[in-house]
Each structure stands twice: as structure tokens, then as C-alpha cells.
N, C-alpha and C positions, 0 to 999 in steps of 0.2 A: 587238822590238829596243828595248833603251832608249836613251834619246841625252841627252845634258845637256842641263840646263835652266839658261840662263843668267839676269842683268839684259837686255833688249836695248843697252842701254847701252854694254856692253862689246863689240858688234860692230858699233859705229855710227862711223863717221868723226867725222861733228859732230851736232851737235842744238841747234837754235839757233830764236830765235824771229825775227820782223821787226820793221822798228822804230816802225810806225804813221807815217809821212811824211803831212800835212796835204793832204786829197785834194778835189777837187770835185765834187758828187752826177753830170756827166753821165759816160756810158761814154767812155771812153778810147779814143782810134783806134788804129790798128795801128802808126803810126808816135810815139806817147809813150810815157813811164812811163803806167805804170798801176798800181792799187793792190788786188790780188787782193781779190774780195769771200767771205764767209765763206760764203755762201750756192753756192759751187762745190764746198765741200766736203761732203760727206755719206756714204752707205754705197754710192753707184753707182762709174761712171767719174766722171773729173777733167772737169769743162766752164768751161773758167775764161771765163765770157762775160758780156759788161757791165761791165768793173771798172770801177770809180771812177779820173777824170783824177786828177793832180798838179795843182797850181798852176800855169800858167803860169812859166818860169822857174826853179821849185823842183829844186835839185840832191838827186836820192833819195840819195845819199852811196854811205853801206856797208849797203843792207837788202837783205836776201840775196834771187837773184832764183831765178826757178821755173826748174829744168832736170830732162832726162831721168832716171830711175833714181832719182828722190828719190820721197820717200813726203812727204806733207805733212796732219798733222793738226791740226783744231780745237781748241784751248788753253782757248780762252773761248766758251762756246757756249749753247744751251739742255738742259735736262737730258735730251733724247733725241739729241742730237748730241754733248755735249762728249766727244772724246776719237776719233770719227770720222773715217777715215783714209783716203786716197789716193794712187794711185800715180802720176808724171806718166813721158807716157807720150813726151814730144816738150820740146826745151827751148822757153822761153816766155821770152828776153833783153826783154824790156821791162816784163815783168811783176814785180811786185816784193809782198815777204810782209808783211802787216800785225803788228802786236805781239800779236794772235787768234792765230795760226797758228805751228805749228813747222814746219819742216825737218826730217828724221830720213833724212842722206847712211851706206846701209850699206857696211860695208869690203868693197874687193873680194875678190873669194877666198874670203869669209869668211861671206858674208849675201847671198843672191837677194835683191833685192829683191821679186820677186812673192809671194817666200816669207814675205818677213816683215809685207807686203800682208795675208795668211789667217793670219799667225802673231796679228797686232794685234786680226783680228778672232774670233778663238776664242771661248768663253765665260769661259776663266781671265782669257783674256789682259783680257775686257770686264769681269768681277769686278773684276780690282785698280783700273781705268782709272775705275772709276763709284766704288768702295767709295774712292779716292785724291781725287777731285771734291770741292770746296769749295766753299761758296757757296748760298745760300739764294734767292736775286732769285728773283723774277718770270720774266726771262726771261736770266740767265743764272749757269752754274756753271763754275769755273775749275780748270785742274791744272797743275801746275807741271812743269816740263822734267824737276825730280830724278825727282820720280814716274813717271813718262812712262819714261826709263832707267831705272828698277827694275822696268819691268812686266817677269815672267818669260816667257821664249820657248824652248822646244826648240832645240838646234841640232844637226842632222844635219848627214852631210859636206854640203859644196856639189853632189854630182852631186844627192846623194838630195832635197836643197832644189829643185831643178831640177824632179824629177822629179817631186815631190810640187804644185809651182804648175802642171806643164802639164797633169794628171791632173784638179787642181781648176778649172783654165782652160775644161778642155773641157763641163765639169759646167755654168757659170758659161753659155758658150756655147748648152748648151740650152734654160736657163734664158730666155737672151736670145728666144730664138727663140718661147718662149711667151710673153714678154711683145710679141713682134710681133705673134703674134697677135691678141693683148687690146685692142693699140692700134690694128687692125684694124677691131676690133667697136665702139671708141669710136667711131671715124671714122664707122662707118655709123650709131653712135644720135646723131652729129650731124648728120648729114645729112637725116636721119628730123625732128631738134628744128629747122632750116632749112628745109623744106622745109612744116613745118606754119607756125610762126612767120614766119621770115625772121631777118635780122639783127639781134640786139637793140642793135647800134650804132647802126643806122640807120632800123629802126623801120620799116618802108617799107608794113606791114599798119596802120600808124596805131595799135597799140594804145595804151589809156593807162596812161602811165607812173607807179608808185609808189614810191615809199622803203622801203627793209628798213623803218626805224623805224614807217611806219603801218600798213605790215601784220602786224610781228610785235615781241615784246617781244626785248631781245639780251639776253640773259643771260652772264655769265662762266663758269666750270670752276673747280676750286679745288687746289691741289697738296696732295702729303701733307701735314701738320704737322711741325713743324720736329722731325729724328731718329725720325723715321716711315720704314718701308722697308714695300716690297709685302712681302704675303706669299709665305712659302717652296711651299706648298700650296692647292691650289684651295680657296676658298670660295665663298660663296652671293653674294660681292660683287666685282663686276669693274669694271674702270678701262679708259676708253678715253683713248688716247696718240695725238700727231698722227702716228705712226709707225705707227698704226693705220688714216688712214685710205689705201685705193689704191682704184685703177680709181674713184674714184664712189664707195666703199658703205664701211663699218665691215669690216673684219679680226675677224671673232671669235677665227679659232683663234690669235691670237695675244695677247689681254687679258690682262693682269696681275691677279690676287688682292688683293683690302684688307684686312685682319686687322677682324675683324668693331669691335674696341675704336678702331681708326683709320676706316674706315667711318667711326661713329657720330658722331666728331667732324667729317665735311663731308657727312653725310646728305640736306642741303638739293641738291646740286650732281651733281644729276645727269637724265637727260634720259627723254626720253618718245615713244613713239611716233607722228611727225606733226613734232617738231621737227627742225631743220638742223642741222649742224653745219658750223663754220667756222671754219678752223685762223688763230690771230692772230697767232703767235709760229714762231719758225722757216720753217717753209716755209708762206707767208703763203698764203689765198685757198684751201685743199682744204676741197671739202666734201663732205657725204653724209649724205642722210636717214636716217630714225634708226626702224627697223623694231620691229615689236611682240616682236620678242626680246632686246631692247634695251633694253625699258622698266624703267626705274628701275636704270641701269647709270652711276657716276658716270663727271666728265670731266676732261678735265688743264686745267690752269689757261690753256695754248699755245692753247685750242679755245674758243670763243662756244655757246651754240643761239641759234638764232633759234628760237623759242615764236611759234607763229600765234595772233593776238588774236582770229581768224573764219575758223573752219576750213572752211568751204563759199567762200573767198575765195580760196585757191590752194591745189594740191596740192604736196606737199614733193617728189614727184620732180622737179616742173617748175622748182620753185627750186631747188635744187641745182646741176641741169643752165643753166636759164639765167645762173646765179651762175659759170658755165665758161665763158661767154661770153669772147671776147678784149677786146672795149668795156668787160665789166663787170669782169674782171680786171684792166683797165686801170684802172677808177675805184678798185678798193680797191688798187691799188699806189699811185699818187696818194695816197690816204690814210694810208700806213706811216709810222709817226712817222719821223723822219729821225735817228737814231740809229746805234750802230756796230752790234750786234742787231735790224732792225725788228721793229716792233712793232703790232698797228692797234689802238686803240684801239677799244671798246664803241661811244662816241658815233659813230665815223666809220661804222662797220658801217650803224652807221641810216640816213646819210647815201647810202648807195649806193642809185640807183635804177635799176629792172627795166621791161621791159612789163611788161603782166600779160593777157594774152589769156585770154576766156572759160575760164570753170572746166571744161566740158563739152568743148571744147577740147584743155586739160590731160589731161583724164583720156583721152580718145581717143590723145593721145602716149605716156600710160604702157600705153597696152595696146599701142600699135604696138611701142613698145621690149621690151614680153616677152619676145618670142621671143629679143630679143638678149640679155636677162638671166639668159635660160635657158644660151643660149652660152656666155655670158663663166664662170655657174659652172660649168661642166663644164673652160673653160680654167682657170680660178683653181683647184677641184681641184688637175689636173692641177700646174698652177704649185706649188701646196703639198707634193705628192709629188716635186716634184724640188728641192723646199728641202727635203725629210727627206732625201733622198738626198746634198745635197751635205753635210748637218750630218753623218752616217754616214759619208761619205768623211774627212770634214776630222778627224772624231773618230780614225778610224781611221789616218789618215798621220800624223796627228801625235803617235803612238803606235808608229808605224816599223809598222803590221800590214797594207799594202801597199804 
């Protein structure tokens, strides 16, 4: 069945941005304005949590606040989020939208919201929304509202929109249920990293304490060159994106291609087996050692390695994992430039310090955690086949072909 393809534009009520109101770095309690942080938006559910106070005093005016049935995407973002979209799911009257963020209210009658939830993230619909993306930064690229209503969207009747969100709801739902699992198996390889260590807050085994910076060189990532795109086909050069990393480890099956003549020009910038990885930009603090299949795979410019200056001086799983710590994640939030994007800076990354308990140690923890790393890939498999499955679903409803 085919069904028109319209602007979404034309079946939106409003689309409007917020107006950036002058906010203060603590979270905001349940009883002020508060000023949504960017960092709530990305490709999950909506967790609008921690936003930035108001001023004391400060009347937020007219900046439009977060209510049920609106969808609310990134404007201004980093180039693996801008344009990343959510659905709110419960009104939020004290919450209010920054001039980052749009509003996208759909007509009723006319547009499910859940529908145009899976409509925004298709792969047409993410072609116009990245190929429409402005902006060169470091850590951020921009689209504008016009663009954002010309992105094209199918519109089937309203039952068929219905039916097609609770079909892909229930896909999403499974999904969920393997990622329970995964966070599952985390829990226990922490338990396993406490129970050999203790708390690296607290230190309570007396290890001695070192700084990223003395034990490993921080290296930066490098973005494509300006009017540089991945390539369309696999080559012999892949790119790893902070989108890349989950659970702990690098994502392969999902690496983007470098067109060997773009390679060539950031050939320096890329990482080696034994190095960290450590995401600066967007979703700050994910890391994940970096395996001998990996070796000489370039990095986004969002991502650090830490390079070990003395590789019989700690094992990269044990950093990694200690680097998940809530003490230590607490030191490098502490260090995010205080910006409307954070950001951590190279120098501060050095700055962050670890235990460092015996090498023989370490390596006793990465054999204990095997068996769960055996786990988690047979769940992350499984995870991957029901992300083909739901791309299959979503290709096919929105094709009217169930």
C-alpha cells in the first residue's frame, strides 16, 4: 500500500524552539523552573533528570514547557545526536525548553505521535536531518526548525499510524528486556571488580593512587575533514563513533567506512590494541578497551585513548572498568568544561586519578570476568538480531507491507 509522503511540517500544530533563560549549574528541585539539559535527549526514552536551576527570581516568561504527547528534538547538538528525537511521555509544568531543543506538537487526528516518534527516526527520515546539519565545531552541529518541517514522513490513516507504533512498541519492548539482561551481567562484573578491589572511592585496600596522565599518554580522535562523508561501501578503513561504544566494549557491527583518500588525510588518529577509549564529547565518561581487531581503526574526534606509557603497569580492562567507577565518574564530570555542550578536555582526562592494584591482580579480574564476557556476547548477538528485526519491521510498515 502506498500512502503519501508529506513535509512533517504540514501535520505539526507548532514547532517552536525554547528560549535559553540564564540557568544555574545545580539541579533544580521539583518545586522550581528548571531548564531542560540536552543531555536528556538522545535515541532512548525521555529522562529529563538533573536540569539546570533558573536564577533565583528569574521569570522564564514565554519558553515553552515539556508536556505529554510532544516529541522533543536536539537542534544543536554533537554530530551523532543532532537532530535526535523524543517522545514525552507525562507533562513536566516546571520544566522548560532551552533555545538547543525544539518542540514538534502533532495535530490531532492527523499524526500519532508515537508514529512520528519511528517516523523521525527511519533512515530517509535521518538522511535529510544529517545531510540538512550545519556546522563544522568540534563538538557541535546545528539545523534549523525550516529544515526539521521539510523532513519527509509517510502519512497513513490515523488507525494505521496506531497500529504501526504498537507493532513497533512491542519489538522496542523486547529489545528492553535484553538490554535487562546485559545490565544484569554488568552488575555482576561489578561485583566481581568490588569484591577483588573494593571501592575506588574509598580506597579501603590502601592501593596506590595514580593519574591517567602518569600512566598513559591522552591522545585526541580527529573528525572527518571539512565536506568529507563516510563512505557509501565497506572499505579496509573503519571509524569508531561514541555511538559505538555500549555495554563496556567497541560495537563493530556497526563502524562506518572512510573512503581510503579521507583515511589518508587523519591516518595519524587512530588507536591500537592495549589503548582506552574515552568518550569527551556528548555522552561524557564511556569507555572501552580497544581489542587486537581494532588495531589501527581510526577515532571521532568526541573519543580520547589513553596509550599506556608501561604496559606491564596496568591492564586496559581494569582501567576501563575502574574508569566506571561512580567516584571516578564523578571526578571527570567535575572536570566537563562548563559549557552549553560539555565538553572534557585532554589535560583534565590526565588529571583524573585511579587505584592501581597489582598487575597480577588485574589480570586475575580479567580472567574472572570471562566467563561473563562470554555472556554478555551471546546477549549482545541476540541484542543485534532483534535490532535487524525491528529495522525489517520499521522498513516494512512504513511501506504499508503489514
Amino acid at each position: 500500500m502506498k500512502w503519501p509522503v508529506i513535509p512533517c511540517g504540514s501535520a505539526l500544530e507548532c514547532i517552536e524552539a525554547g528560549r535559553s533563560p540564564s540557568a544555574q549549574e545545580r539541579p533544580a528541585r521539583a518545586d522550581e523552573f528548571g531548564v531542560l539539559k540536552l543531555s536528556a535527549i538522545s535515541w532512548g526514552k525521555f529522562e529529563p533528570t538533573e536540569n539546570k536551576a533558573l536564577f533565583p527570581g528569574m521569570d522564564p516568561g514565554n519558553c515553552p514547557r515539556v508536556c505529554a504527547g510532544d516529541l522533543l528534538m536536539s537542534r544543536a547538538n554533537t554530530t551523532d545526536l543532532v537532530g535526535a528525537v523524543v517522545l514525552v511521555e507525562k507533562d513536566h509544568p516546571n520544566l522548560l525548553l532551552s533555545d538547543k531543543t525544539l518542540r514538534l506538537v502533532p495535530k490531532r487526528n492527523v499524526l500519532h505521535a508515537p508514529f512520528l516518534l519511528y517516523a523521525l527516526r527511519t533512515a530517509s527520515a535521518r538522511a535529510h536531518i544529517e545531510q540538512s546539519a550545519t556546522g563544522t565545531s568540534f563538538s557541535m552541529r546545528n539545523i534549523s526548525q525550516e529544515k526539521i518541517a521539510a523532513t519527509p514522513i509517510p502519512l497513513p490513516p490515523i488507525a494505521d499510524q496506531r497500529r504501526i507504533a504498537a507493532l513497533l512498541d512491542k519489538a522496542i519492548a523486547l529489545r528492553a528486556k535484553r538490554l535487562t539482561g546485559l545490565a544484569e551481567l554488568d552488575a555482576l562484573s561489578k561485583s566481581i571488580f568490588l569484591d577483588l578491589f573494593g571501592d575506588p572511592g574509598t580506597n579501603p585496600k590502601g592501593w596506590p593512587v595514580r593519574s591517567i596522565g602518569e600512566l598513559c599518554e591522552v591522545k585526541g580522535g580527529k573528525r572527518l575533514p571539512k565536506g568529507e562523508e563516510y563512505s557509501r561501501t565497506p572499505t579496509p578503513f573503519r571509524y569508531i563513533r561514541v555511538t559505538d561504544l555500549k555495554q563496556g566494549a567497541v560495537d563493530e557491527s556497526g563502524l562506518v567506512y572512510l573512503k581510503p583518500e579521507v583515511q589518508s588525510k587523519i591516518a595519524r588518529y587512530v588507536v591500537n590494541a592495549g589503548d582506552v577509549i574515552i568518550s569527551i564529547a556528548g555522552s561524557i565518561g564511556l569507555t572501552a578497551p580497544v581489542p587486537a581487531s581494532l588495531a589501527g581503526v581510526n577515532l571521532t574526534e568526541n573519543a580520547a585513548k589513553l596509550v599506556p606509557r608501561d604496559r606491564s603497569t596496568y591492564n586496559a580492562e581494569y582501567l576501563a572498568h575502574v574508569l566506571q567507577a561512580p567516584a571516578i565518574q564523578g571526578q571527570i564530570g567535575s572536570n566537563v568544561g562548563q559549557v552549553t555542550i560539555g565538553k572534557l578536555a585532554l589535560f583534565r582526562v590526565e588529571k583524573v586519578a585511579i587505584p592501581l592494584p597489582p598487575i597480577d591482580l588485574q589480570r586475575d579480574f580479567v580472567r574472572r570476568i570471562g566467563a561473563v564476557r562470554k555472556l554478555k556476547a551471546i546477549q549482545v548477538t541476540a541484542l543485534a538480531q532483534l535490532d535487524a528485526l525491528f529495522a525489517t519491521l520499521q522498513h516494512l510498515a512504513f511501506r504499508g507491507e503489514v
